[in-house]
VEXDREN-2710 file (C-alpha; in Angstrom, 1 decimal):
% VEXDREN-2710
k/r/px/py/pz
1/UNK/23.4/10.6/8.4
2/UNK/24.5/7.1/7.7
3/UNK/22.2/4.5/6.3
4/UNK/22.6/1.3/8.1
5/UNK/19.8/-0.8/6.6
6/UNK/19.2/-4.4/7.7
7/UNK/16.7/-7.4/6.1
8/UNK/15.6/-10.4/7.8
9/UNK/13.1/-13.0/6.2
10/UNK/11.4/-15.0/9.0
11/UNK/10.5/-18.5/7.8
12/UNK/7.0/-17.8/6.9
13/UNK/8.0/-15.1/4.8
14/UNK/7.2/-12.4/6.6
15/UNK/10.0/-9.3/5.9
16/UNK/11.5/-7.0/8.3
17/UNK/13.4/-3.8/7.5
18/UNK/15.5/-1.2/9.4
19/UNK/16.9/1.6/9.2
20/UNK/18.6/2.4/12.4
21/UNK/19.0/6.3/13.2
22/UNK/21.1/7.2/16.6
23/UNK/20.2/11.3/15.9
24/UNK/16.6/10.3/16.5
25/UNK/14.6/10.2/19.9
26/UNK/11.9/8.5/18.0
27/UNK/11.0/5.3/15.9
28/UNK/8.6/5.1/12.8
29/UNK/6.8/1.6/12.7
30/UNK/4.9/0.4/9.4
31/UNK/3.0/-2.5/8.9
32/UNK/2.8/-3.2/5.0
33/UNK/-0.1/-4.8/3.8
34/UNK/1.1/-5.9/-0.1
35/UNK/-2.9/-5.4/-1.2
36/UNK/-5.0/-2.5/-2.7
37/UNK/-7.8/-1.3/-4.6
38/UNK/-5.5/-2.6/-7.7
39/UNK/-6.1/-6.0/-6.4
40/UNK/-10.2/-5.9/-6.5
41/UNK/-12.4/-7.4/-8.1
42/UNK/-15.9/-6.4/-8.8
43/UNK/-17.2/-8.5/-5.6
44/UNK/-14.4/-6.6/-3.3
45/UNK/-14.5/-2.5/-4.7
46/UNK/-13.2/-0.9/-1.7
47/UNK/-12.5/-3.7/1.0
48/UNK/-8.9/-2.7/1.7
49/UNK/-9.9/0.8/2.5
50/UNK/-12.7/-0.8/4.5
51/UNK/-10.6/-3.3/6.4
52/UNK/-7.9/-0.5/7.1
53/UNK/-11.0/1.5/9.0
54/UNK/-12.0/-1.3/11.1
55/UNK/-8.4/-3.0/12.6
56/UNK/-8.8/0.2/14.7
57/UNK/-12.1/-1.0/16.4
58/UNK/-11.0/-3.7/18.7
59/UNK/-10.0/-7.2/19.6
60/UNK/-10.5/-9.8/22.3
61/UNK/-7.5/-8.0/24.0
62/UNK/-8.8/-4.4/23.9
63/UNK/-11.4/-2.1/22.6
64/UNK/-11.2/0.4/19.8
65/UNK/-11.6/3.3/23.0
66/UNK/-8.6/1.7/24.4
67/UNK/-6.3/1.5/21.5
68/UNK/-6.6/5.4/21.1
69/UNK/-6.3/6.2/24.8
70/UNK/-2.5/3.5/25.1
71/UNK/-1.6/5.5/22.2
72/UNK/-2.7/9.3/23.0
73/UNK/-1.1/8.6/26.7
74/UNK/2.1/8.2/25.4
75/UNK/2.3/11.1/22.7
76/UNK/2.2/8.7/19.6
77/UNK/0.6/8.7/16.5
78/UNK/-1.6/5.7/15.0
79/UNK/-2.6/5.3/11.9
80/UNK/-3.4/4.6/8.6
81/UNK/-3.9/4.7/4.6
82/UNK/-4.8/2.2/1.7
83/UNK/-3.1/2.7/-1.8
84/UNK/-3.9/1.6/-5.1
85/UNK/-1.2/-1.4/-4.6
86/UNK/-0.6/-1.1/-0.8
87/UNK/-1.7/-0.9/2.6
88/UNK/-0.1/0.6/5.3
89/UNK/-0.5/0.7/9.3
90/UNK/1.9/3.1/11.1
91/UNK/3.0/4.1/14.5
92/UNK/5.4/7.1/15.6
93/UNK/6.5/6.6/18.9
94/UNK/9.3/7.5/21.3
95/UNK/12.1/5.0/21.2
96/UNK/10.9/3.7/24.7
97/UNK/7.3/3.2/23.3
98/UNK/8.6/0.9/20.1
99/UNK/7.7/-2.7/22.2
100/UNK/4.6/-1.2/23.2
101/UNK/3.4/0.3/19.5
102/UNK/4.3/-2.9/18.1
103/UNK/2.4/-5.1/20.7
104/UNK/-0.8/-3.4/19.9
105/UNK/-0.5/-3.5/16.0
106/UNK/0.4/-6.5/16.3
107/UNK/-2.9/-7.4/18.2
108/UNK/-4.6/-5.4/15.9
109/UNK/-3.6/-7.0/12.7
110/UNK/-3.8/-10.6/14.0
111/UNK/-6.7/-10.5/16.1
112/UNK/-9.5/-7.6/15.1
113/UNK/-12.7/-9.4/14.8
114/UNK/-15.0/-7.2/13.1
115/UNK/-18.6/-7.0/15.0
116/UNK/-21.4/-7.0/12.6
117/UNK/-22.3/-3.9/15.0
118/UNK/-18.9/-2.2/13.9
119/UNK/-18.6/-3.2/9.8
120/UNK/-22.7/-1.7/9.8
121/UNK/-21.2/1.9/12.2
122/UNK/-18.4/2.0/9.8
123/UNK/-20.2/2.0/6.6
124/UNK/-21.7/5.2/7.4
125/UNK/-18.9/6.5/8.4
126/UNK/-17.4/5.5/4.5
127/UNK/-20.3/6.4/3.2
128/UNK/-19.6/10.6/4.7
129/UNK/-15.9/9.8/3.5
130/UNK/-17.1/9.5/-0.4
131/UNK/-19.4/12.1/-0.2
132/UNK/-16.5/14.4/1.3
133/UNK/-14.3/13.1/-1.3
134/UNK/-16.8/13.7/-4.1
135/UNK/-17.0/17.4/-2.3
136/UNK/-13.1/18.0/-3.5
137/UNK/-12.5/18.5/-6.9
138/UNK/-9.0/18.9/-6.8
139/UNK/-8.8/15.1/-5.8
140/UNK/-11.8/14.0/-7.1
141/UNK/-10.8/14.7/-10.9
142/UNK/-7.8/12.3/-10.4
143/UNK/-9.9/9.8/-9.7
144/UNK/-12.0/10.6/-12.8
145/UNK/-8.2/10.9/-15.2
146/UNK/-7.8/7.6/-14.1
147/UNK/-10.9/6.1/-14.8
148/UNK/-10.7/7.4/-18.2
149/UNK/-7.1/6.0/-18.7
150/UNK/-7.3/2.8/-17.6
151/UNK/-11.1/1.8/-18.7
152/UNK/-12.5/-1.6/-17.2
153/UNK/-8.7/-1.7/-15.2
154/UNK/-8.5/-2.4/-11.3
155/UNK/-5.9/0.4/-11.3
156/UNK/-8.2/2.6/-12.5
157/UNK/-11.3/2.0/-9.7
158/UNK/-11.2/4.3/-6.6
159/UNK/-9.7/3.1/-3.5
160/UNK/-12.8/3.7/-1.4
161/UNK/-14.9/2.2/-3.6
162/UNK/-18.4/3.4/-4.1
163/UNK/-21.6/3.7/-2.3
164/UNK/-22.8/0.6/-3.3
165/UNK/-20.0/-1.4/-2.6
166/UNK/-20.1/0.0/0.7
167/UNK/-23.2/-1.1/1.3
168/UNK/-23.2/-4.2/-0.1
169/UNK/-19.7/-5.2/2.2
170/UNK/-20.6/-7.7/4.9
171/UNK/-18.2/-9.2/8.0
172/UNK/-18.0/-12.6/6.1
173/UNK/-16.6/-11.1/3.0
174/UNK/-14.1/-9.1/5.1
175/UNK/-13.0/-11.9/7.1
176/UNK/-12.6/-13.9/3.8
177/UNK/-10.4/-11.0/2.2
178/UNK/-8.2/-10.8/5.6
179/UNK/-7.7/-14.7/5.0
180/UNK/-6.8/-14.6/1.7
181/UNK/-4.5/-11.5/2.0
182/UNK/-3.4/-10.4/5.1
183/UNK/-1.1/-13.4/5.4
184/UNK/3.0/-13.8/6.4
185/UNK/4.5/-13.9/3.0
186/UNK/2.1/-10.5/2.0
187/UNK/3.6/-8.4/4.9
188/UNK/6.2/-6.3/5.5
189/UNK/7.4/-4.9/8.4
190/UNK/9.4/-1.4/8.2
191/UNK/10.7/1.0/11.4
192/UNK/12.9/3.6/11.0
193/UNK/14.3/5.8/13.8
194/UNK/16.2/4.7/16.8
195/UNK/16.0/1.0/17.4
196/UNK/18.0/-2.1/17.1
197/UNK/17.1/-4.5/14.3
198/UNK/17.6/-8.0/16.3
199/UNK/15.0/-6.4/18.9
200/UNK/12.9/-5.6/16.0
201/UNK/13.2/-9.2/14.8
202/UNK/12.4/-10.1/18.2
203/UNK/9.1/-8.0/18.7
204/UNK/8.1/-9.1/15.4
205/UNK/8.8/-12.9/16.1
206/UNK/6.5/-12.7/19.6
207/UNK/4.1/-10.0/18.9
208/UNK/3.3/-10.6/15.1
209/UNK/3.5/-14.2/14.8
210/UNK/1.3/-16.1/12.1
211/UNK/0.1/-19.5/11.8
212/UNK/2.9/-20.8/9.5
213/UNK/0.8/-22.6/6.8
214/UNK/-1.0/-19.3/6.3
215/UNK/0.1/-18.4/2.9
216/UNK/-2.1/-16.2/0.2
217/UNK/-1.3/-13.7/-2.3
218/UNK/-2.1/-11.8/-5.2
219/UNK/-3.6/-13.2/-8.6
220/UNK/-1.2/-11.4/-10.9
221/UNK/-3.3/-9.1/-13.3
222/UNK/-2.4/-8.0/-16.8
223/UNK/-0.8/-3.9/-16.5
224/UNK/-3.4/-1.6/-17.4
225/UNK/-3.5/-0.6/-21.0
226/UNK/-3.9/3.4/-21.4
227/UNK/-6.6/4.6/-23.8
228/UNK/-7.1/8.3/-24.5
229/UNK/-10.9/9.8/-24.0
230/UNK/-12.1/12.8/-23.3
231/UNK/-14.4/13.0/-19.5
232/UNK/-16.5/16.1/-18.5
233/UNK/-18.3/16.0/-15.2
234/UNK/-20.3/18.7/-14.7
235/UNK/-20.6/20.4/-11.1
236/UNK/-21.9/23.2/-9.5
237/UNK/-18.8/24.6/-8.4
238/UNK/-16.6/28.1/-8.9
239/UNK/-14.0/26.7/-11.0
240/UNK/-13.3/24.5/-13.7
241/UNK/-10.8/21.6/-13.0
242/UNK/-9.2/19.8/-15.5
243/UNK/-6.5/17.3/-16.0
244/UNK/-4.4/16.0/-18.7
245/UNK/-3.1/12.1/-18.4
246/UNK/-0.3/10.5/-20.3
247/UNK/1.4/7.4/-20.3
248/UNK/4.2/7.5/-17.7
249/UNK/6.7/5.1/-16.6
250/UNK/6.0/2.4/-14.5
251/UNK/8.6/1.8/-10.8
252/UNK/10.4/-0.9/-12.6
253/UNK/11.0/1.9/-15.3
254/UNK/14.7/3.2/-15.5
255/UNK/13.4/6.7/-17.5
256/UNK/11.7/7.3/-14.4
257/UNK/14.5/9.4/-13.4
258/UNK/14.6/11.9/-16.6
259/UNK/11.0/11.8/-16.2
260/UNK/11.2/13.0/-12.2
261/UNK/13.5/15.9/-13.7
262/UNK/11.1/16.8/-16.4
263/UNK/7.9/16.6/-13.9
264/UNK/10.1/19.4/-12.2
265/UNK/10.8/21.5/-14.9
266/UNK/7.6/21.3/-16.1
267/UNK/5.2/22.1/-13.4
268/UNK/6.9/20.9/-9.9
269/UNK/7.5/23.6/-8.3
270/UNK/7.1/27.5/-7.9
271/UNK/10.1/28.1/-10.7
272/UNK/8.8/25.8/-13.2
273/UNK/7.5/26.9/-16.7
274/UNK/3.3/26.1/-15.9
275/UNK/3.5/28.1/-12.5
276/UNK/5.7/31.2/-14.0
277/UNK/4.1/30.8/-17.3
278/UNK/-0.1/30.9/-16.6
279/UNK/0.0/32.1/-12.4
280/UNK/3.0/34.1/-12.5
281/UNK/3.0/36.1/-15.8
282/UNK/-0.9/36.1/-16.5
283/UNK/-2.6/35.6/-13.2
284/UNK/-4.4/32.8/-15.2
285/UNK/-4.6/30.5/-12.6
286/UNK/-4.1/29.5/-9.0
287/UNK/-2.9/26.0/-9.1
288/UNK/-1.5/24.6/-12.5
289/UNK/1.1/21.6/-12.1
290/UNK/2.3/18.2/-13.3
291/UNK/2.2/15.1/-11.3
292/UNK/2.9/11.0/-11.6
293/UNK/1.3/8.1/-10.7
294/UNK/3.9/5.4/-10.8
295/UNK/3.0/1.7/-10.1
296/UNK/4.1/-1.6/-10.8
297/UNK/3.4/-1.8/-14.6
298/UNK/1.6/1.2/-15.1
299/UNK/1.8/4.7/-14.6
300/UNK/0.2/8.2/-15.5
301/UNK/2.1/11.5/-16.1
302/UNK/0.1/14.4/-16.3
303/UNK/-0.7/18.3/-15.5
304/UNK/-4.0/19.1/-13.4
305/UNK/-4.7/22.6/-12.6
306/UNK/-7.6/25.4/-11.9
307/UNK/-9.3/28.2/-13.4
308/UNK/-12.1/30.7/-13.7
309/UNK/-14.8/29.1/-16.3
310/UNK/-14.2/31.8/-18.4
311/UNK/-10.1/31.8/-18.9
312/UNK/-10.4/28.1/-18.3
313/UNK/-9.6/27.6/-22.3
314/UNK/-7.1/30.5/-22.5
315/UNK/-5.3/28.5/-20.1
316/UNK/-5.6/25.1/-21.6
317/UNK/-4.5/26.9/-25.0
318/UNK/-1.2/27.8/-23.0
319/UNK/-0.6/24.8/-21.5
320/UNK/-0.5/22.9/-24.8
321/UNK/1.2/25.4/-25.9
322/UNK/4.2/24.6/-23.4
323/UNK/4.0/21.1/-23.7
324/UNK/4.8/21.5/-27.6
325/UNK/7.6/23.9/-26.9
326/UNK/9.4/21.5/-24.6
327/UNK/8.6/18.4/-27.0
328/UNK/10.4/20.5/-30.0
329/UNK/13.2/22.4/-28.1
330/UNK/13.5/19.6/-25.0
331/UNK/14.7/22.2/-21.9
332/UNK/18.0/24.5/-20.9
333/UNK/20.8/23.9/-19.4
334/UNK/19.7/26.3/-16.8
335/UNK/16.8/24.4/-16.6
336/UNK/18.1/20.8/-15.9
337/UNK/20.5/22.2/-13.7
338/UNK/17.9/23.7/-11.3
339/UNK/15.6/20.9/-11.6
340/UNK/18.5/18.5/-10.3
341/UNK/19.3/20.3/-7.5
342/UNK/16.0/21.0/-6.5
343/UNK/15.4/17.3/-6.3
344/UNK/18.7/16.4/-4.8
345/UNK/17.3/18.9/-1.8
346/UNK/14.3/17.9/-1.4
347/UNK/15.6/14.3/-1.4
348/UNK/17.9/15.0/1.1
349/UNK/15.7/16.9/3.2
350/UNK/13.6/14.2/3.6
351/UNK/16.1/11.9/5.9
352/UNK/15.3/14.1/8.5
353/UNK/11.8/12.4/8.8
354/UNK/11.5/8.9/10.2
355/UNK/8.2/8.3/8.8
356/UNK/9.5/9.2/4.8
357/UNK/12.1/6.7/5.9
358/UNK/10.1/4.1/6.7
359/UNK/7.9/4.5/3.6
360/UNK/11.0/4.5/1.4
361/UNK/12.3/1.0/3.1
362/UNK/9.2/-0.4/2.5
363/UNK/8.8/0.4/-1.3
364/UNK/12.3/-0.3/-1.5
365/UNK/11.4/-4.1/-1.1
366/UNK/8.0/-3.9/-2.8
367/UNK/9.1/-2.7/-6.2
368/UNK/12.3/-3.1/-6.3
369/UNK/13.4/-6.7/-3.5
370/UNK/16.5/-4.5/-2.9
371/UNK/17.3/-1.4/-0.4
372/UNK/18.0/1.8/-2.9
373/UNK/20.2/4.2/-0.9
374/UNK/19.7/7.8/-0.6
375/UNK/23.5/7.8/-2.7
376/UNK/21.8/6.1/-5.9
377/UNK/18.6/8.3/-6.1
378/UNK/21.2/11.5/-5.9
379/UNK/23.5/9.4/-8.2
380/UNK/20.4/8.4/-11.0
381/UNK/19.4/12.0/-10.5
382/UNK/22.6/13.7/-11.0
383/UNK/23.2/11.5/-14.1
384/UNK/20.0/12.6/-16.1
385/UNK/20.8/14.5/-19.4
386/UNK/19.2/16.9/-21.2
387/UNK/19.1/14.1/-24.5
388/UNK/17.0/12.3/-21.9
389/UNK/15.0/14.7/-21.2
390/UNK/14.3/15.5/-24.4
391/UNK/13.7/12.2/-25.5
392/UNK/10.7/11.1/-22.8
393/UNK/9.5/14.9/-23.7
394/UNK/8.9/13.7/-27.3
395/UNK/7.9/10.2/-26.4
396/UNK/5.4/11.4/-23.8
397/UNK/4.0/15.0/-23.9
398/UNK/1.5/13.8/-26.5
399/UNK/-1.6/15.9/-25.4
400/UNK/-3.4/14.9/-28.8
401/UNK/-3.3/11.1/-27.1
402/UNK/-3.4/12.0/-23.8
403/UNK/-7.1/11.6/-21.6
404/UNK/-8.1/14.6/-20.6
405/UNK/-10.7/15.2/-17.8
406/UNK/-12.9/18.5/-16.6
407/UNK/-14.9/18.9/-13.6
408/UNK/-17.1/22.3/-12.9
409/UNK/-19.8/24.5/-14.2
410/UNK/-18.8/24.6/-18.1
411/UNK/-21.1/26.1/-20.0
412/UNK/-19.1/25.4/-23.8
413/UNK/-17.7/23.0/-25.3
414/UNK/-13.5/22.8/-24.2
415/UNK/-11.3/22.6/-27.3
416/UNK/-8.2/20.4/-26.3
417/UNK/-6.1/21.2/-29.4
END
């Protein structure tokens, strides 16, 4: 498929990306948000997730009952999520529907007024959300590497805050944060599928249309300094889960792309050494992988995984022990040539979805201010050497530096070298 993307800066600021796609019968809107849990401070822990819950429960125009039936009665999908850096508010909707989707995000972005009825419904409803969350240790123990990484560091607080900060959230400190955030110059607006970017501009321009002088922003914060510690949580649970952070490369990072090859061979897929090495050949563990967390200035690289408290040391033991074979020997041929086309494939796999489209326009522009084609990610990937490789192995697979957190029912003392 061709990529035929198109930017358009309205006067106020506000930025408007497509990516028309003819194959499709469908468009993919996104209303970006440039503001996160990153950009909290002790006063605010959790209001973007908080203000992402309520823009769904009504404005003057129409109720929150109303905004789910215009959507469900014409097959879309309206949603959601806050990020550590971002928030997004998304539509997937016939190409028929596009005017209408964007009408009523529109409505909901400019004019949700928050009843004091509504913030106090919706903190419960939080509330059950972090106790869920504190119910699944396979994503609750990121939350816990990061805290332990980036001590006292905004990137390092979780994104729906806690149960205080919940509670203590009121509608005049929402309405405050909208004010200072959710303004022209903050936004982005990104839609993928089959549309027409002048009528885009044009929806945008009569449905999404600011008071001029409203301008905020983000105080720029220093990037979060990684520290190594060690983090146990103990919890009444059937396995022990642990995970190993490192220091990564940020977005703005060019070794991000040996590093995307190396997260491969090491643990991201089924063919990588951690999955064939402790699940495949010793039945060790369930889950074992490695993962990033990439931001603007600061990023984690790490391997989380799962075991039985009582092999959960035997498979630490072989984890480091894979880590120090790639950091001395680097990785095959074999190796970097699978890992390549693995990502090439997946990459390319992915323009068949509107909504990865729309995501990738959008942090296109909020990383990078430039469109990176689907050409130049196959292009950095394909140029990736195994000297590069090997060079962010021995620069970064440092376990002995690394913060390592564990979650579950130990009952010893974990030795993590």
């Amino acid at each position: 498929m061709k990529e035929t993307f198109q930017k358009t800066v309205l006067p106020n600021g506000l930025r408007i990306l497509t990516e028309s796609i003819s194959q499709f019968r469908s468009a993919t809107i996104g209303i970006w948000v440039d503001v996160g849990s990153a950009d909290e401070d002790e006063a605010n822990r959790g209001t973007s997730h908080f203000l992402e819950h309520l823009m769904f429960k009504g404005t003057p125009n129409r109720t929150a009952r109303e905004i789910s039936e215009t959507m469900d009665g014409i097959g879309g999908n309206l949603n959601a999520f806050t990020e550590k850096e971002q928030t997004c508010f998304y539509a997937k909707v016939m190409d028929k529907h596009v005017p209408l989707a964007m009408e009523m995000m529109g409505d909901m972005i400019l004019h949700s007024h928050f009843p004091e009825e509504e913030v106090e419904k919706e903190k419960g409803v939080i509330l059950e959300e972090i106790r869920m969350y504190e119910d699944a240790p396979d994503e609750l123990i990121f939350d816990l590497v990061a805290q332990a990484a980036w001590q006292n560091h905004p990137l390092g607080y979780p994104i729906l805050g806690t149960a205080e900060s919940v509670m203590d959230s009121n509608r005049e400190k929402l309405l405050h944060f909208v004010k200072r955030f959710y303004t022209p110059n903050q936004i982005i607006v990104s839609v993928a599928g089959r549309i027409k970017h002048e009528k885009i501009v044009e929806m945008v321009e009569k449905y999404l249309s600011f008071d001029t002088s409203s301008n905020g922003g983000k105080v720029p914060i220093p990037p979060a300094q990684f520290s190594s510690h060690r983090i146990l949580k103990r919890k009444e649970i059937e396995q022990v889960h642990f995970c190993l952070g490192m220091k990564g490369f940020s977005q703005k990072d060019e070794r991000r792309y040996p590093l995307l090859v190396l997260d491969t061979i090491l643990g991201g897929n089924t063919s990588s050494r951690l999955f064939q090495e402790i699940r495949e050949k010793r039945g060790l563990a369930y889950t074992v992988t490695s993962f990033q967390g990439a931001y603007a200035d600061s990023a984690l690289f790490g391997v989380y995984g799962a075991a039985n408290p009582a092999t959960v040391q035997t498979v630490i033991q072989h984890l480091l022990e894979i880590l120090s074979e790639i950091q001395d020997k680097g990785v095959t041929r074999k190796e970097l040539k699978h890992a390549k086309e693995h990502l090439k494939g997946s990459l390319s796999l992915t323009l068949e979805s509107g909504s990865t489209r729309m995501i990738r326009l959008a942090k296109s522009e909020l990383y990078y201010q430039r469109f990176i084609s689907h050409k130049e990610l196959l292009d950095k990937i394909q140029s990736v050497t195994m000297e590069d490789v090997r060079d962010i192995a021995k620069e970064l697979l440092r376990p002995e530096l690394g913060t390592w957190a564990v979650l579950g029912p130990v009952t010893e003392e974990i030795r993590f070298g």
